[in-house]
N, C-alpha and C positions, 0 to 999 in steps of 0.2 A: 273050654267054655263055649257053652250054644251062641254064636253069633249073628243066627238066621232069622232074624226078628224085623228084618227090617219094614216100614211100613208101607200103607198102602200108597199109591202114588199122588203128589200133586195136594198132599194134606195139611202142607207148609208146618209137616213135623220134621222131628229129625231126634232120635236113637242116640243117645250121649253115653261114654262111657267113662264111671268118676274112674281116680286113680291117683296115686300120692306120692309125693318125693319131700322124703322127710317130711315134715308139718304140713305141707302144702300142697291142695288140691288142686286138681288139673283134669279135663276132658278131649275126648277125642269120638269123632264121628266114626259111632258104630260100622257105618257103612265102608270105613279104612281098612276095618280089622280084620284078619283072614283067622287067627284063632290066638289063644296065649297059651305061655309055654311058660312052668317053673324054670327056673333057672339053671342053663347046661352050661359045663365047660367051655370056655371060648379059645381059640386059638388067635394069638393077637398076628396081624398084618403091619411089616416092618415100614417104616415111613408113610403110615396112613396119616389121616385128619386124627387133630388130637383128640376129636369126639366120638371118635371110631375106638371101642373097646376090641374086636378081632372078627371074625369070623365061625361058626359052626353049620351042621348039617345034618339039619334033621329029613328023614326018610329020601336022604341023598339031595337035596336041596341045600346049595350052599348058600347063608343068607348073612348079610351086614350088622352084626348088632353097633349101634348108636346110643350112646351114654347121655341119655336128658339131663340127670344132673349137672355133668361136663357142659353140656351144649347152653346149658342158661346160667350158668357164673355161680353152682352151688356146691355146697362141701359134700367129698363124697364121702360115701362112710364103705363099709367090707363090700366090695364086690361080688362075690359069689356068692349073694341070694339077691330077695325079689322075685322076678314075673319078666319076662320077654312078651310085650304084645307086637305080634307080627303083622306087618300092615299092608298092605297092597295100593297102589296109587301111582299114578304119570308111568304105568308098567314096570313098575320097582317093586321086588317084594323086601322090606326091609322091619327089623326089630329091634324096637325101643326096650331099654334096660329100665322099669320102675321097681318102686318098691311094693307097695299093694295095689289091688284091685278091691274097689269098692262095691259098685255095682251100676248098674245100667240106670236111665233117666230121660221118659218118653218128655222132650219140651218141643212150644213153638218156637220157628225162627220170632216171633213176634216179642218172646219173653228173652231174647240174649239181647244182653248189652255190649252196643259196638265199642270200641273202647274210643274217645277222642283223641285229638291232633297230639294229646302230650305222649300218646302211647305208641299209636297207629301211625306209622310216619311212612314218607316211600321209602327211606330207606330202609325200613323192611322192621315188623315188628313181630317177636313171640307172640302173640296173642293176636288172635281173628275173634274173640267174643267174651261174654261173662253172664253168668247165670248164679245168680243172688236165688240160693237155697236154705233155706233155715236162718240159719245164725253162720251160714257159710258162704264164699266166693268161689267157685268154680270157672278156671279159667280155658279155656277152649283154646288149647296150643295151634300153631299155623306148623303144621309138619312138613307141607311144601315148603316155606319158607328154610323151615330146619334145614329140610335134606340141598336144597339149593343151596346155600351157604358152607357146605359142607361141599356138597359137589355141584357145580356153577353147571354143567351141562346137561343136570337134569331138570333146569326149567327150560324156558321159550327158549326156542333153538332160532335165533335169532338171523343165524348163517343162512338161513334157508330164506330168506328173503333179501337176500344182501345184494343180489342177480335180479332183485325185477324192478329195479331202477329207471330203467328203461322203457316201463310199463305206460300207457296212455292213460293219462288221470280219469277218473270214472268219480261223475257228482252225485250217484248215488246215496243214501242218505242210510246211513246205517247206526242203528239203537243198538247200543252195548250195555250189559247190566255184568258190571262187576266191580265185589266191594275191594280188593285189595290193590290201594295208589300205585304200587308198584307193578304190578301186572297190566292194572290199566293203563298207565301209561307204554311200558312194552308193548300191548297191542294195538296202541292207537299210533305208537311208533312205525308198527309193523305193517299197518294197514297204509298207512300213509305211504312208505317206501313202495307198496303196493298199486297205489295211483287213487285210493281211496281215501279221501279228502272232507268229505264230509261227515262229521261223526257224531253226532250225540252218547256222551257218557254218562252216566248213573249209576249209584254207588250201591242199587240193590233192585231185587225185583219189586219191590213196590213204588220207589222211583219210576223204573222202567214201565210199570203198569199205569203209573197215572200220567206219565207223558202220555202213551197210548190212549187212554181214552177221554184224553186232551182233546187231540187231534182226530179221533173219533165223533166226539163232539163237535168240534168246526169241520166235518166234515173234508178233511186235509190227510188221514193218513196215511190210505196209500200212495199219497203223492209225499208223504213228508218220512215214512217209515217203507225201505226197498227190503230189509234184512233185519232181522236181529241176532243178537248173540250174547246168550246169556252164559255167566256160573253157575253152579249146583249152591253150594253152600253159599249163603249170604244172610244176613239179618232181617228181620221184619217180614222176607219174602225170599221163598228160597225159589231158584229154575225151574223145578219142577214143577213149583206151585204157578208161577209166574205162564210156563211153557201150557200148561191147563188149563189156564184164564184164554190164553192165547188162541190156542186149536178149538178150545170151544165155543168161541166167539163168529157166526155167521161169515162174518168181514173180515174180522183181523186175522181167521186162521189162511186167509191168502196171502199171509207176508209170510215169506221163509224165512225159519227159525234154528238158528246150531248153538247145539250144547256143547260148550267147550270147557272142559271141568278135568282134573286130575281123576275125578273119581269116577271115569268112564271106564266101566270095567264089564265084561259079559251080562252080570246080573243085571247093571245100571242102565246098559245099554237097552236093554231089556225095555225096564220102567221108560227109558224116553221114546222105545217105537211106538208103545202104548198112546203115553201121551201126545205125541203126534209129532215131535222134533223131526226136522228134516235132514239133518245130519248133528252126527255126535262126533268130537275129537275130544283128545287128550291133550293136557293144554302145552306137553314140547310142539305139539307138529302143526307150527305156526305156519309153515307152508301149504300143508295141504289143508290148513283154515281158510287161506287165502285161493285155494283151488275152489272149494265147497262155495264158498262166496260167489267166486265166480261164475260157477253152472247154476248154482241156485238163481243168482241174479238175473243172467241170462234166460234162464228159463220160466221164470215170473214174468220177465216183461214182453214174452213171447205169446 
C-alpha cells in the first residue's frame, strides 16, 4: 500500500489511516507508516512482553510485531491473518498485528476531538484523538504511548539529564506546545533538572499561537518567549502548522524554534527545514534537546 501521500507542509492536515480490530475502528498517522504487509509467520521471542506476538523478517529486516488487540484488553480471535502495518517512529521500526484496513482520511487537526480528563490522563492514555465520521467513531491510537508501556526505554530517556543538576539556573522563558500530560510534564521535568525554570505550557499549537500573539500584541514577546518547542501531532493546531505561523511572521521568526516529535524521520525532517524549525529531535533524546536549547538560546541573545 502507497503510503507517499503525505501533505503539503504547515496545512494543519494530517493523512489518517482507518483500521479495525474486530467491531472497532481505530486510526493512525499516515505519516507513522513505512508500508503494510499481509500476514507472515511470526517466530515468538521467549519471555517477551505479553503484547509481543514474536518476531519476523522481511527483506532481512528483523522487526517487533505487537498485538493491538493484546495491548488494549480485547478478545483475540485466530492469529494468523489480518494485516501487519509497519511503523517507523522515536527510530523504531515496529509492526502492529490488525485485522483490516480501511482506507486513508485527509482531516484537520481542527476536526479531531481531544478526548477529556475521564480519558486522557497522565497516566498515560490509548487515545491521542477522535474523529466523528458518518455514523462512526474513529479513535486515533497514541502508539508512542503503546510502545513505551511495553518498553519504558523507548521514551524520554530521562538518564540523560540526571548529570546536569549542577547546571546554573537560566530565567529564560521558554513556550512549549505539547498535548500529551504525561510527556509534558517529563519535559518540563527535564528542563527543570536542567536549570530552566521558567516555562510556559500549552496543550496544543493553537494555545501556543495565541499566547504568541498575546504578547505580540503588548509588545512583550521577545522579552516573554526566548525558545519554543513544539510537537508534530496535536489538536486544533498541529507543529507544523503552528512552526509556519511562526518563521512567517517578521518578529516572531527571531525566536528559535525545535520540533521535538517521535515522527522526526528523514522525510519529516525534511518538511521542518522547509518550514524554518531551527532544530528537529526525536522525543528519547531529551539530552541533546537540552543541548539545542542551549546554542539556540545563546545564540539568539548574542
Amino acid at each position: 500500500m502507497d503510503t507517499n501521500i503525505l501533505l503539503e507542509s504547515g496545512t494543519n492536515e494530517m493523512e489518517v489511516l482507518e483500521f479495525t480490530l474486530g467491531s472497532n475502528h481505530y486510526g493512525i498517522n499516515v505519516a507513522k507508516i513505512k508500508e503494510i504487509l499481509v500476514y507472515q509467520p511470526i517466530t515468538p521471542v521467549p519471555n517477551s512482553h505479553h503484547s509481543i506476538e514474536g518476531i519476523f523478517m522481511p527483506r532481512d529486516e528483523m522487526i517487533t510485531v505487537v498485538n493491538l488487540k493484546r495491548c488494549l484488553g480485547m478478545t483475540e480471535d485466530k492469529q494468523d491473518t489480518g494485516l501487519f502495518i509497519i511503523t517507523n517512529f522515536n527510530k523504531l521500526n515496529i509492526a502492529f498485528h490488525v485485522d483490516t484496513v480501511i482506507g486513508i482520511h485527509r482531516v484537520s487537526w481542527e476536526s479531531i476531538i481531544k478526548p477529556d480528563s475521564t480519558i486522557n490522563t497522565e497516566g498515560g492514555s490509548a487515545s491521542t484523538g477522535v474523529i466523528k465520521m458518518d455514523d462512526k467513531l474513529i479513535i486515533i491510537l497514541d502508539f508512542e504511548q503503546i510502545v513505551s508501556e511495553i518498553s519504558p526505554e523507548t521514551g524520554l530517556k530521562i538518564s540523560d539529564v540526571d548529570n546536569m543538576t549542577e547546571r546554573e539556573r537560566c530565567d529564560s522563558p521558554i513556550l512549549i506546545a505539547e498535548d500529551s500530560p504525561l510527556l509534558s510534564r517529563l519535559i518540563t521535568d527535564c528542563l527543570r533538572k536542567a536549570g530552566y525554570t521558567n516555562l510556559l505550557v500549552t496543550m496544543n499549537g493553537q494555545e501556543a499561537w495565541d499566547k504568541l500573539v498575546e504578547y505580540k500584541k503588548a509588545g512583550t514577546v521577545l522579552d516573554k518567549v526566548h525558545c519554543i518547542i513544539t510537537d508534530i501531532e496535536m489538536p486544533l493546531m498541529d507543529g507544523h502548522r503552528l512552526t509556519k505561523l511562526v518563521k512567517s511572521d517578521d518578529l516572531l521568526k527571531k525566536i528559535p524554534l525545535i520540533i521535538f516529535s517521535s515522527l522526526v524521520n528523514e522525510e519529516m525532517r525534511v518538511k521542518g527545514e522547509k518550514l524554518g524549525a531551527d532544530a528537529q529531535l526525536t522525543k528519547p533524546e531529551i539530552g541533546n534537546l537540552v543541548d539545542a536549547i542551549d546554542r539556540l538560546i545563546d545564540k539568539s541573545m548574542n
